[in-house]
C-alpha positions as CSV (number, residue, x, y, z in Angstrom):
1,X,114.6,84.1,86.6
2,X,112.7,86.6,84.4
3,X,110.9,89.5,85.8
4,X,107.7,88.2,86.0
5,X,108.4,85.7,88.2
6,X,110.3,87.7,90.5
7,X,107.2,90.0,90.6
8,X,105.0,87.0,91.3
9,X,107.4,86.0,94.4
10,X,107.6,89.6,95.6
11,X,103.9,90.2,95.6
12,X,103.1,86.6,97.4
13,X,105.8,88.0,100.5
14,X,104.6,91.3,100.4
15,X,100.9,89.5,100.8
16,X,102.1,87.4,103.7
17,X,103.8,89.9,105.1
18,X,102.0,93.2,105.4
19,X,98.6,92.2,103.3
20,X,97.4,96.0,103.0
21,X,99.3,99.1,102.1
22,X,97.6,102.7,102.5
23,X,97.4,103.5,98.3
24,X,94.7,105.2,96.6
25,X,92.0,103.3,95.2
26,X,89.9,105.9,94.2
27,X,87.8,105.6,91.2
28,X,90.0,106.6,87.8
29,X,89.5,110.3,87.1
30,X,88.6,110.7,83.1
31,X,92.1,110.4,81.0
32,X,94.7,108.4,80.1
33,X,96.5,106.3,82.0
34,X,100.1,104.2,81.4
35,X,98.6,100.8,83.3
36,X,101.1,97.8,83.5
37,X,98.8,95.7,85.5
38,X,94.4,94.9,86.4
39,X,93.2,92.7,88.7
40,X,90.1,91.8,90.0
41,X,87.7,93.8,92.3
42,X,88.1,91.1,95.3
43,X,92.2,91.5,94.9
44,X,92.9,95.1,95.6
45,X,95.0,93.9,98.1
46,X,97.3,92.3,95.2
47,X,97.0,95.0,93.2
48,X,98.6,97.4,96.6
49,X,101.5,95.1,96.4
50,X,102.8,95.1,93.4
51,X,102.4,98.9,93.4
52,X,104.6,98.7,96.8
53,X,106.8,96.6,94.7
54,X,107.3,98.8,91.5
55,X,107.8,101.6,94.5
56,X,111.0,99.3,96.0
57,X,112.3,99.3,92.1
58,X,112.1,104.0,92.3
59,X,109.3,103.8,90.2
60,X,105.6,105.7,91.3
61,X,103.2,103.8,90.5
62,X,99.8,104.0,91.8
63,X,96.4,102.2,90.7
64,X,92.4,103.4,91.2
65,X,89.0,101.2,90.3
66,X,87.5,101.3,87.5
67,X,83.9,100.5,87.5
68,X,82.4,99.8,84.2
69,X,85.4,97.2,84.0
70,X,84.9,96.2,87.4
71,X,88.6,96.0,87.9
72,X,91.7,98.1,89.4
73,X,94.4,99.2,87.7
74,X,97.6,99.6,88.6
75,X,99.6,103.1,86.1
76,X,102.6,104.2,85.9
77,X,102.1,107.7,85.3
78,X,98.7,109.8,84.4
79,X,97.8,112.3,81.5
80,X,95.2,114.9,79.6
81,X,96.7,114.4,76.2
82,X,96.3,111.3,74.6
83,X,99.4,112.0,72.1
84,X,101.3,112.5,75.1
85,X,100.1,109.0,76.8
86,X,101.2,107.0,73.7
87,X,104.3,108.6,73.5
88,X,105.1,107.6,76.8
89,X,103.6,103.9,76.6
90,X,106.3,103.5,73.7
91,X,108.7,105.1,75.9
92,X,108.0,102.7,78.9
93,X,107.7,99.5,76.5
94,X,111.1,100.3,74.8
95,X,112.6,100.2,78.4
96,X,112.2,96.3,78.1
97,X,110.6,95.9,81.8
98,X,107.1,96.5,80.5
99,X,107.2,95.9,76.8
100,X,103.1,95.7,76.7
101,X,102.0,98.4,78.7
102,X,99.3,99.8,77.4
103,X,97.1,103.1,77.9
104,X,93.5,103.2,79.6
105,X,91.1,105.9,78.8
106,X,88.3,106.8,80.9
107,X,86.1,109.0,79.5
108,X,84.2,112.5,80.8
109,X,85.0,116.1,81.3
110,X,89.2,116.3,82.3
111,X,90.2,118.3,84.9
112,X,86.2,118.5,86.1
113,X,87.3,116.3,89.1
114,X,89.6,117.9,90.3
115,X,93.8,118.0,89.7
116,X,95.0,114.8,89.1
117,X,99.0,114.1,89.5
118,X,100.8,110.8,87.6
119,X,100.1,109.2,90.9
120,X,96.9,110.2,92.5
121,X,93.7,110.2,90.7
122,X,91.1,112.2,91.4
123,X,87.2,111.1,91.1
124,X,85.3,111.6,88.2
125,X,81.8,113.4,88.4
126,X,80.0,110.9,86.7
127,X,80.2,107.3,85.7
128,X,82.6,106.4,83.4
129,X,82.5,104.2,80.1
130,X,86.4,102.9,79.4
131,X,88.6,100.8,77.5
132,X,91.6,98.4,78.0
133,X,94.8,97.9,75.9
134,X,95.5,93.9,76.1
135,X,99.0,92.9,76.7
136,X,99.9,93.9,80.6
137,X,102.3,91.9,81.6
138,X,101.0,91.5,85.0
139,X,97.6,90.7,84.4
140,X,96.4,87.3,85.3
141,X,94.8,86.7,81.2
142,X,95.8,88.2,78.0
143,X,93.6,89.6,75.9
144,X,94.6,90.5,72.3
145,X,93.3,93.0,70.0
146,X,90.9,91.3,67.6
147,X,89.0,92.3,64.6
148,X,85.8,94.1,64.8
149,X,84.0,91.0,63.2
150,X,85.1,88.8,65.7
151,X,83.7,87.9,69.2
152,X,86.0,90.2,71.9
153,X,88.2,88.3,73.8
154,X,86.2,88.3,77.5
155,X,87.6,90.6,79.9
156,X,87.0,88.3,83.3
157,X,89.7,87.0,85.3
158,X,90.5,83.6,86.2
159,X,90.3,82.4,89.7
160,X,92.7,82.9,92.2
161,X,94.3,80.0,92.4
162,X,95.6,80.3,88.5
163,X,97.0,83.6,89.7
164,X,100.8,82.6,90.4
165,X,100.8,81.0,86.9
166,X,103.5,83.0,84.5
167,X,103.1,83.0,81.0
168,X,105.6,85.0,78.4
169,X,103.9,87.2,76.3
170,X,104.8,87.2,72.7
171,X,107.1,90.5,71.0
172,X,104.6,93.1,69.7
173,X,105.3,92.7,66.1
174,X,106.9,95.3,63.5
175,X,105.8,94.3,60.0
176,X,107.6,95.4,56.9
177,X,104.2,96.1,55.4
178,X,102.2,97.6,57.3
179,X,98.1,97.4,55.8
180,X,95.1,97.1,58.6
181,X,95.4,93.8,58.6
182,X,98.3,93.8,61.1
183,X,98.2,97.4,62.5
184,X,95.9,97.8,65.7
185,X,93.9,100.9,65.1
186,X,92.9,103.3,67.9
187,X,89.5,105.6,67.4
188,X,89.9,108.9,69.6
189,X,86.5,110.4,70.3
190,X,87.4,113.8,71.8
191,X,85.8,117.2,72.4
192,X,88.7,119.7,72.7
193,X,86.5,122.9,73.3
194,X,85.6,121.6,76.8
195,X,88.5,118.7,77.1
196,X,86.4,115.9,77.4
197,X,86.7,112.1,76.2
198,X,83.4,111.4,74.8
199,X,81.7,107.9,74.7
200,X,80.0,107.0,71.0
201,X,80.4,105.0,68.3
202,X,82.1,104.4,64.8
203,X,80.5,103.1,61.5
204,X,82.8,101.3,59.5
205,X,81.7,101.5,55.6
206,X,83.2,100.0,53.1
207,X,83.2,103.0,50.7
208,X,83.2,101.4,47.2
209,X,80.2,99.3,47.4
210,X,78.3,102.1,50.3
211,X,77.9,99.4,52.5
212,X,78.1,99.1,56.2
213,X,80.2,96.3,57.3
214,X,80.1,96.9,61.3
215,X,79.9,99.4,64.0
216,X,82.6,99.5,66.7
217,X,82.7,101.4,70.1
218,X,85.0,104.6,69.9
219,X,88.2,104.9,72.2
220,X,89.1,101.5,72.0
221,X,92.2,99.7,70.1
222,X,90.5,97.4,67.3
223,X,91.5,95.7,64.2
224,X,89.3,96.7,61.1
225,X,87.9,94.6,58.4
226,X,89.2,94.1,54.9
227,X,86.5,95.6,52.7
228,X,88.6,93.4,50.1
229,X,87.3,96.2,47.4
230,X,89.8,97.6,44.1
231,X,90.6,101.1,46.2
232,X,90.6,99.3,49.5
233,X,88.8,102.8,51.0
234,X,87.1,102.7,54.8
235,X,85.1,105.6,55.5
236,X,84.0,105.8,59.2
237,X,81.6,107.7,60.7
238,X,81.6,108.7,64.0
239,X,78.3,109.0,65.7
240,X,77.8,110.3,69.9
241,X,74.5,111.9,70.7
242,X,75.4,115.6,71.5
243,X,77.9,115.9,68.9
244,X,77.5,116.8,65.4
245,X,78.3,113.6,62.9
246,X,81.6,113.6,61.8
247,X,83.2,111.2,58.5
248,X,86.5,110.3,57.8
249,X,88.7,107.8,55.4
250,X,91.7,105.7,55.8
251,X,93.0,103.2,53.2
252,X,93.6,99.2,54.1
253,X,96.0,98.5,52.4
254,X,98.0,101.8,52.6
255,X,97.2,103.3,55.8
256,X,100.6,104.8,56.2
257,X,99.9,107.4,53.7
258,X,97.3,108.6,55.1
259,X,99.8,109.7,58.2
260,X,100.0,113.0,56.2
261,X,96.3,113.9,57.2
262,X,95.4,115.8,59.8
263,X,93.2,113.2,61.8
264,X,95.7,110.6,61.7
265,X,98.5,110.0,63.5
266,X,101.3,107.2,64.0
267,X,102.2,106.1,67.7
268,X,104.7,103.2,67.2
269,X,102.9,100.7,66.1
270,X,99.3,102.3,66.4
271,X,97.6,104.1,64.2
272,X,95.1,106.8,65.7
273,X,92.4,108.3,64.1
274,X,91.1,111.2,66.0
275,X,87.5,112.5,65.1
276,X,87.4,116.0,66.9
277,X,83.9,116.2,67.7
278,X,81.6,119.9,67.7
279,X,78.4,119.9,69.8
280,X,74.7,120.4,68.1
281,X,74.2,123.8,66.3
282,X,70.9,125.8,65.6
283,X,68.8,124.2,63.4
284,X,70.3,120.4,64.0
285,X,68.0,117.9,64.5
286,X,69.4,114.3,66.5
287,X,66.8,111.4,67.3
288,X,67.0,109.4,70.6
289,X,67.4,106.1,69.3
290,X,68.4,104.2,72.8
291,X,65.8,105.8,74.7
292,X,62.7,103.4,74.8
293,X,59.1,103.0,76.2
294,X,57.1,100.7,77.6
295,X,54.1,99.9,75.2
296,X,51.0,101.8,75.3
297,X,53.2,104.7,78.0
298,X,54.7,107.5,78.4
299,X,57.3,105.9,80.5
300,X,60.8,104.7,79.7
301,X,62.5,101.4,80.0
302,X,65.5,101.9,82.6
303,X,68.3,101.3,79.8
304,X,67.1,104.8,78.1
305,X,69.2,106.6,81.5
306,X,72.6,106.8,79.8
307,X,71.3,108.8,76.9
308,X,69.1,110.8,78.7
309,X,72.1,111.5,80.9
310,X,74.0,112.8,77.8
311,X,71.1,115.3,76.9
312,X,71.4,116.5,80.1
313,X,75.0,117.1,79.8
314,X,74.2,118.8,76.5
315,X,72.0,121.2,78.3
316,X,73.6,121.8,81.4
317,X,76.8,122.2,79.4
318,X,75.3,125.1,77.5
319,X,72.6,127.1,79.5
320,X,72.2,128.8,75.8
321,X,70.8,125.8,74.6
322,X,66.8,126.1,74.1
323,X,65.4,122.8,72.2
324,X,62.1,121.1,70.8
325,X,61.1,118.0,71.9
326,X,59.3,116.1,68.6
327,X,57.1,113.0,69.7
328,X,56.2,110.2,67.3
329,X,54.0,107.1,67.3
330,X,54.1,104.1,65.2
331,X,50.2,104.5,63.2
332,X,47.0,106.7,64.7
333,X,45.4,105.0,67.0
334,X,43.0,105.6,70.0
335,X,43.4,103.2,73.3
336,X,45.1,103.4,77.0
337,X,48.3,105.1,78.1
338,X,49.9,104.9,80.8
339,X,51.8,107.9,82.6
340,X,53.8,108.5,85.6
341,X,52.0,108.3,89.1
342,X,51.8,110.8,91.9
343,X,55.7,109.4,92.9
344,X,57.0,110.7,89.7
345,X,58.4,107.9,88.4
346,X,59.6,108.0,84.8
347,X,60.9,104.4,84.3
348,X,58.4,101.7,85.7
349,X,54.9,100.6,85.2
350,X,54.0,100.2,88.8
351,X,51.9,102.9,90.0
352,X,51.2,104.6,87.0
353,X,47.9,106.6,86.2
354,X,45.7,105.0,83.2
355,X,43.6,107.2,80.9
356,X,42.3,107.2,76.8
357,X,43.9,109.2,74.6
358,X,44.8,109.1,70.5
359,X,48.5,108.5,69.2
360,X,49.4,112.1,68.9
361,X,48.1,112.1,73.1
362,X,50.8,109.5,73.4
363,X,53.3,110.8,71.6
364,X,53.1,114.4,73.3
365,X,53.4,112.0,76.8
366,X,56.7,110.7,75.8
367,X,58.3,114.1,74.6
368,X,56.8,115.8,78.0
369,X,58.2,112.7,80.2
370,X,61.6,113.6,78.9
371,X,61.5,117.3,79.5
372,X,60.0,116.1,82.6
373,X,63.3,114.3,83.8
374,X,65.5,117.1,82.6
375,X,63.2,119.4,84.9
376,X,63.6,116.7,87.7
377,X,67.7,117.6,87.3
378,X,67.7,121.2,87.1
379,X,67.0,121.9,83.6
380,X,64.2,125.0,83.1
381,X,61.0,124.2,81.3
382,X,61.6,127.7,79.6
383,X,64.2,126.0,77.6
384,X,62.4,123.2,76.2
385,X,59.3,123.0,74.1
386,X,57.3,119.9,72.9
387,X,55.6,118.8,69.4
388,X,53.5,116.3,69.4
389,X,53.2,114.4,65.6
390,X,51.5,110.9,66.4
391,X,51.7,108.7,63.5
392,X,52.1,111.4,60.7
393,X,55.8,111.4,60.1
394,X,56.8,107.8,59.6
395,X,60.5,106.7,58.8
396,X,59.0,103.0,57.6
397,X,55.8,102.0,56.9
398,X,53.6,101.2,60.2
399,X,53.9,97.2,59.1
400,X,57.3,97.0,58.4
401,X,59.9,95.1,60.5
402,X,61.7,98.3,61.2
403,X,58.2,99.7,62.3
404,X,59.2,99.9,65.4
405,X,61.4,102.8,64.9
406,X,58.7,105.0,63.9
407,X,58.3,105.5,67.5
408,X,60.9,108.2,68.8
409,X,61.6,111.2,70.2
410,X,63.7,113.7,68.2
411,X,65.7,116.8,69.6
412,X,65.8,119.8,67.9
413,X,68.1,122.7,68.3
414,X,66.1,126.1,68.6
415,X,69.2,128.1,70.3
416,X,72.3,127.9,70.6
């Protein structure tokens, strides 16, 4: 009987038998995490007993929710050093007992939560945006690391029911070759001056031919695509509002090689390519790109939160910080807008105040409904100015399909 099974059997008299054990299931604390095991929101009760179990074996395990998976997740051991968490995943796979444990990172400010031991996690400040390694052996599916111009493997669990089923997972493989092809790739977005795991994004261009071939989300393990070119270069570019753009290369067919660089480093069978990311400086100049309006208003769609929430960690991070809010319009025009009502609020239609007013009165409206929600958090108006352009800075022309875009609201970096 392998050890699966005897998990399975332990956990089903463990249920029957005393259905609720008195384990943390605090929300995971940003950092990495050694996780043998997830299970569904409605089966914390499971994910208790196998901890209980692992304890009977003198391990110390312990597990915490995770809620932009929706899941919990049961960890071996906790840590603020990424190098350090793979180090130890290898160590705990080469045991034998959990060959495809994996690490979980939750992003945010470490350490801002409070101390967090290997078996009690502490929770996080704000809201955090996470990825999974596939291969637990004690999750219900498997999910396996799939290239970036694939569809993702889904991430739901099955129903209850299929939850006794055993399946072996197959050997993590150790090719005599190794190209990007068959060698999972892990992108560490990290801002060491404050240690904090940082949520963005990762261009993938194939650097031959200049082209952009995909984008993939940062922190996550991925397979990346064969730009199928002479050199067989990758140049990706990491992109995170706050942070200053940062570019680095790997080669597909040779990636080992590039092990000598300072960005890259080899964790068994992982390679990890860290993009140490520097705030804005005087002078810089980012565009909100996901924060949107409704048409005709100077009011924001609800999805524009979760980058308004990272200027706001900008400033509050740096009370130096003094900035310039540029507004833009698509065209000059002269009609309605629409702006908040006497409730102040920033991100719906209903109640809003109607007047006339030309693009460059519309485009002032969105920059001042922006500092307007950083002042509505604690931010000074001292620190923020506004410039309102209308239509006269374009990025396409005002009939284009990308037209669209004209409308935006840029920060600039006054001081620093």
């Amino acid at each position: 009987m392998n050890n699966v099974i005897k998990y399975v059997i332990l956990i089903g008299l463990l249920c029957y038998s005393n259905p609720l054990f008195c384990q943390n299931s605090d929300e995971l604390a940003p950092g990495y995490y050694v996780v043998v095991a997830a299970y569904a929101k409605s089966r914390e009760n499971v994910a208790q007993n196998f901890v209980e179990v692992l304890r009977l074996k003198g391990l110390s395990p312990s597990y915490g929710f995770n809620s932009s998976r929706n899941l919990y997740f049961v960890y071996l051991k906790y840590f603020d050093n990424l190098k350090e968490s793979l180090q130890d995943m290898k160590h705990t796979r080469g045991k034998g007992e959990f060959t495809d444990a994996w690490v979980r990172v939750v992003h945010g400010d470490i350490g801002s939560s409070g101390n967090v031991s290997s078996t009690s996690p502490a929770a996080p400040s704000s809201p955090p945006v996470t990825t999974e390694r596939p291969n637990a052996a004690d999750v219900p599916t498997e999910t396996k690391p799939v290239a970036v111009d694939s569809q993702p493997a889904s991430s739901a669990l099955p129903p209850a029911e299929s939850e006794t089923e055993v399946t072996e997972n197959p050997p993590i493989a150790q090719y005599p070759v190794m190209t990007l092809g068959n060698t999972e790739v892990f992108l560490s977005l990290y801002n060491a001056r404050n240690n904090r795991i940082v949520d963005g994004m990762v261009e993938v261009v194939d650097t031959d031919r200049s082209r952009l071939m995909t984008k993939v989300k940062g922190n996550e393990y991925l397979l990346l695509p064969d730009p199928k070119s002479k050199s067989g270069q990758l140049t990706l570019i990491c992109e995170a509002f706050g942070y200053r753009k940062i570019q680095e290369e790997i080669n597909y067919p040779l990636p080992l090689a590039d092990t000598v660089k300072s960005y890259i480093d080899l964790m068994g069978t992982t390679l990890v390519i860290n993009f140490d990311l520097v705030r804005y400086h005087r002078g810089d100049i980012a565009t909100l790109y996901n924060v949107y309006f409704f048409n005709d208003a100077a009011l924001m769609l609800p999805e524009s939160k979760f980058e308004l929430n990272s200027l706001l960690q900008l400033m509050n991070e740096n009370p130096n910080y003094k900035i310039r809010l540029h507004g833009h319009t698509n065209g000059n025009y002269t009609g309605k807008i629409f702006t908040a009502g006497k409730d102040k609020d920033y991100f719906s239609l209903d109640g809003a105040q109607q007047a006339m007013g030309s693009a460059k009165d519309l485009s002032r409206g969105r920059a001042e409904v922006i500092r307007d929600y950083l002042v509505s958090n604690g931010v000074s108006s001292s620190r923020m100015e506004i410039k309102a352009w209308g239509g006269k800075r374009p990025i396409y022309d005002k009939n284009s399909a990308n037209a669209k875009k004209n409308v935006r609201v840029e920060v600039e970096i006054l001081e620093e």
